[in-house]
N, C-alpha and C positions, 0 to 999 in steps of 0.2 A: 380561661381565667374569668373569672365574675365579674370584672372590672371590664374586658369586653362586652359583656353583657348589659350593661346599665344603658337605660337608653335615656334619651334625651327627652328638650320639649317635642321635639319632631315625631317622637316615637320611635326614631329607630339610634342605633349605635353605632361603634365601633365594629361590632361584629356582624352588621345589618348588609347585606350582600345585594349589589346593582339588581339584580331580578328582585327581590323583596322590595328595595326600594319604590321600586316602580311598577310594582304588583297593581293590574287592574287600572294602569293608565293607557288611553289610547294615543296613539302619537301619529297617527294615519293622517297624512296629507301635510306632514312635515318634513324638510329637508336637513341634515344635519350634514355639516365638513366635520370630520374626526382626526385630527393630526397624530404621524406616531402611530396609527393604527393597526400597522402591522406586526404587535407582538405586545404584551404586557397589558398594562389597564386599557392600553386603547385599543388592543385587540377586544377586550372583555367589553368594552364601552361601546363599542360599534356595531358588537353581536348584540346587547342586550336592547338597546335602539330601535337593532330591527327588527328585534325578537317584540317590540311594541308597536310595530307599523309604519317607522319613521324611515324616509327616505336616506341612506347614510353616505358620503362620499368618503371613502380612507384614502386621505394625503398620506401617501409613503414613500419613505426615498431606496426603497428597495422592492420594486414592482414584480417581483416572481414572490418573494415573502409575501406581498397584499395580496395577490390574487391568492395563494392557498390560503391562506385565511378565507379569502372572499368566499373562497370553494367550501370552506368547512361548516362556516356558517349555513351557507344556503343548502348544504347537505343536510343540516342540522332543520332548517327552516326553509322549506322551499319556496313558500312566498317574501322571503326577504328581498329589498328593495336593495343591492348594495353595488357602488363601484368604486374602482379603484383609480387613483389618478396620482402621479409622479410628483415629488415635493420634500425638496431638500431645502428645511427651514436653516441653515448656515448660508444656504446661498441668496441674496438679492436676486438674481436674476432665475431662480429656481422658482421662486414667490413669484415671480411676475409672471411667468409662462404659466405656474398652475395656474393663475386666479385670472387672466386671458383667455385661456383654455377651460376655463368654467365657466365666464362670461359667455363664450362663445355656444359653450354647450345650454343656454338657455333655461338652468336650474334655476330656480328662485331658489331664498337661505334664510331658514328660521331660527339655524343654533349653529353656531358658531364655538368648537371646544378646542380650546389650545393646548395640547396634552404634550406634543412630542417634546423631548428632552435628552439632554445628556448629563452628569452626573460625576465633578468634580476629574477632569480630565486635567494630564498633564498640561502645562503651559504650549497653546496652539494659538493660531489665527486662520481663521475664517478663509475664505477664496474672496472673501471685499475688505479683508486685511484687518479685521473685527476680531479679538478674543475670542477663542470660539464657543464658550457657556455662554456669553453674555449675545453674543452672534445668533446662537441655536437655542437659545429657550427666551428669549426676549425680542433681540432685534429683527427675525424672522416672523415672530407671529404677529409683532406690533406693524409692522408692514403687510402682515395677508391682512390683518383684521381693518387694516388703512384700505387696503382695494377693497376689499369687499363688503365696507360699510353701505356704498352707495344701492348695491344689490339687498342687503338687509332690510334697508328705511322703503324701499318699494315692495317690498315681498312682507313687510308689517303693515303696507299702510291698503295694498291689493288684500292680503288674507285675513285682515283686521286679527291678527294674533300677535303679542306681544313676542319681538325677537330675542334671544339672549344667548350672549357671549359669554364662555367662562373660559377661566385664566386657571390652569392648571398647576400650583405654586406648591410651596414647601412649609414644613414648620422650619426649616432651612432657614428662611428668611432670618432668622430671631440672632442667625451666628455669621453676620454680615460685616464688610469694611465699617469699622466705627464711624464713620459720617456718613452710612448709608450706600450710598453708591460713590463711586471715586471716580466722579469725572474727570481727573483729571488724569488719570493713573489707568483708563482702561485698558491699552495695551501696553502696561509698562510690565514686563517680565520682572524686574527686579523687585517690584511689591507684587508680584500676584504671591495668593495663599490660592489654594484649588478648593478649599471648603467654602473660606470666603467668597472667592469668586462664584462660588455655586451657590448661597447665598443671596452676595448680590443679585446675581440675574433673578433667583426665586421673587426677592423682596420687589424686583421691577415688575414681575406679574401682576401681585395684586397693586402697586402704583399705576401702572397700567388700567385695570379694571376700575379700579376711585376716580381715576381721570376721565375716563371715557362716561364715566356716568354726571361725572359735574357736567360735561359737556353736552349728553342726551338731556338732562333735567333742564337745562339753557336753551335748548333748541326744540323741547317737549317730542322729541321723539320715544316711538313705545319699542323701546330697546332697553334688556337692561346687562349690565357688567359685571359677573362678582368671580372671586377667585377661589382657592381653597387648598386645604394638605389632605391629600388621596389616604395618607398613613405609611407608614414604614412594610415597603412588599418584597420579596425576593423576586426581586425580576435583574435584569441585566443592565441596571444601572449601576449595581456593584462590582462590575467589573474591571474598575479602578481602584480597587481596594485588593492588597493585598492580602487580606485576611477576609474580604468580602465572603467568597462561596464557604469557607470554613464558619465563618459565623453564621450563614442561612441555615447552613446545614444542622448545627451543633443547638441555635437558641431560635431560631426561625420560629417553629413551630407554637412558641411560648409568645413570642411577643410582636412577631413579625403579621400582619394580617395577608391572608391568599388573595389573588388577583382577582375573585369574583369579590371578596370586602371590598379590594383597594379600588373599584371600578364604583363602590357604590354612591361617595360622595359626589359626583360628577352627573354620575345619573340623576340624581337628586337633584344637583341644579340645576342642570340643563331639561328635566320634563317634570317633577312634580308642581301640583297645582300650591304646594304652602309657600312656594317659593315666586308663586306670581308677583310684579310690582317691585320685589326687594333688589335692590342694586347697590352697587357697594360695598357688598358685605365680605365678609371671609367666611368660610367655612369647614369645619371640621366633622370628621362621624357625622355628617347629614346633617350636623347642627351647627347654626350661628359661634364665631369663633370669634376673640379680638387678638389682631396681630400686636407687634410691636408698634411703640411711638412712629418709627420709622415708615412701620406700614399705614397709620393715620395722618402722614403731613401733607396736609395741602398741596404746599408751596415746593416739597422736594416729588411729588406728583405732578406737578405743571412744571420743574425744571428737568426731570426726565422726559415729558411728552417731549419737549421744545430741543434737546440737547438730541433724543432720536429722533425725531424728523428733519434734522440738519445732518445725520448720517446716511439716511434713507433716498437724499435727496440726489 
């Protein structure tokens, strides 16, 4: 479709694929976490990383899927830099051992990508009694990203290169509980909607990444935070949709973008150079995006930060 094809101020699109994006960048002597990485865009994200010299770690919570990845890649690329380490973002105490166990492993951390996800599940709770969407795409990464700030501000201020975190969110966000997040209602079965609550958690990414940058620009740390929507991929987050694999299969191909497209936005944040300095932002197609009101408030960004870190604690 031509409407694919238009590209932006960035120069690239919609249809602009993580290897182009990142065409002719060197990424040697950087370290990257890739959550999720063992299948879909973060499989695609992790290969194209190393496919540019970047050191990659794949958090996966299914470590026989990471490692053949691992294996495929470096079949593919023999000097890729990759491994693989255990991490089930549902779980608090899953978060703490990986990011212990990666302390321990003595990696410094340049980019930070919050990708893993799950994708309007029935009504569940978590193993620390948390919804489980809002558990596994938000209150998981907002806790790795919590431990491993400290490793970040030293591994930016030792390599003098600018660290950045991205928040892997949705245009999702835009078809959220009417006040945003519903504090008060997280695990209340009797209002969850499974769109909304998928939603929710998306719109707490980029809340997430707006806050974390008010707070670097306060504390002048060279870190920056932004989030974005990968695009609509046939991958297996429609597997809660009844009609999910019938519709990949039937209109996919027309309006659906392939996992090396949906890999590309991501790449873009996390290694091109037009992207230096800018934090805050949303992104879309590799270009600057503006979310809803809800993704611009301040104040429901600093009542999210403060409302998860009294869960976390």
């Amino acid at each position: 479709m031509w409407l694919l094809r238009r590209k932006g101020p960035s120069g690239f699109s919609s249809s602009s694929t993580a290897e182009e994006v990142t065409d002719g960048i060197d990424g040697t002597g950087l370290t990257a976490i890739v959550t999720g990485a063992s299948s879909g865009i973060g499989s695609e994200t992790a290969r194209v990383l190393a496919l540019r010299g970047v050191h990659v770690i794949m958090g996966v919570r299914n470590l026989e899927a990471g490692r053949n990845v691992k294996e495929t890649i470096v079949n593919e690329n023999p000097s890729a830099k990759i491994d693989t380490m255990e991490l089930d973002l549902s779980s608090m105490a899953s978060v703490r051992k990986f990011t212990s166990d990666y302390q321990s492993s003595g990696f410094p951390l340049n980019i930070l990508i919050n990708n893993a996800g799950i994708m309007a599940t029935p009504f569940g709770l978590s193993k620390d009694n948390i919804e489980q969407q809002f558990a596994t795409n938000h209150l998981g990464h907002f806790l790795l990203t919590d431990l491993l700030l400290e490793n970040m501000k030293k591994t930016a201020v030792e390599s003098e290169k600018e660290g950045r975190i991205v928040n892997v969110s949705s245009e999702a966000h835009r078809y959220t509980y009417p006040e945003g997040i519903q504090f008060d209602g997280i695990n209340d079965e009797s209002r969850y909607n499974k769109m909304q609550a998928y939603g929710q958690s998306k719109l707490s990414n980029i809340l997430h990444a707006n806050e974390l940058t008010r707070r670097f620009k306060e504390e002048g740390v060279n870190i920056t935070a932004n989030s974005l929507h990968p695009g609509i991929i046939t991958t297996n987050l429609f597997r809660h949709f009844n009609y999910g694999n019938g519709l990949a299969n039937t209109v996919g191909k027309l309006i659906f973008k392939n996992v090396q497209q949906g890999a590309a936005t991501t790449c873009y944040v996390a290694l091109h150079p037009q992207v230096k300095g800018v934090s805050g932002e949303y992104f879309m197609n590799s270009n600057l995006h503006k979310p809803t009101q809800h993704g611009q408030d301040v104040d429901l960004a600093k009542k999210l930060w403060d409302f998860t870190t009294n869960l976390i604690k």
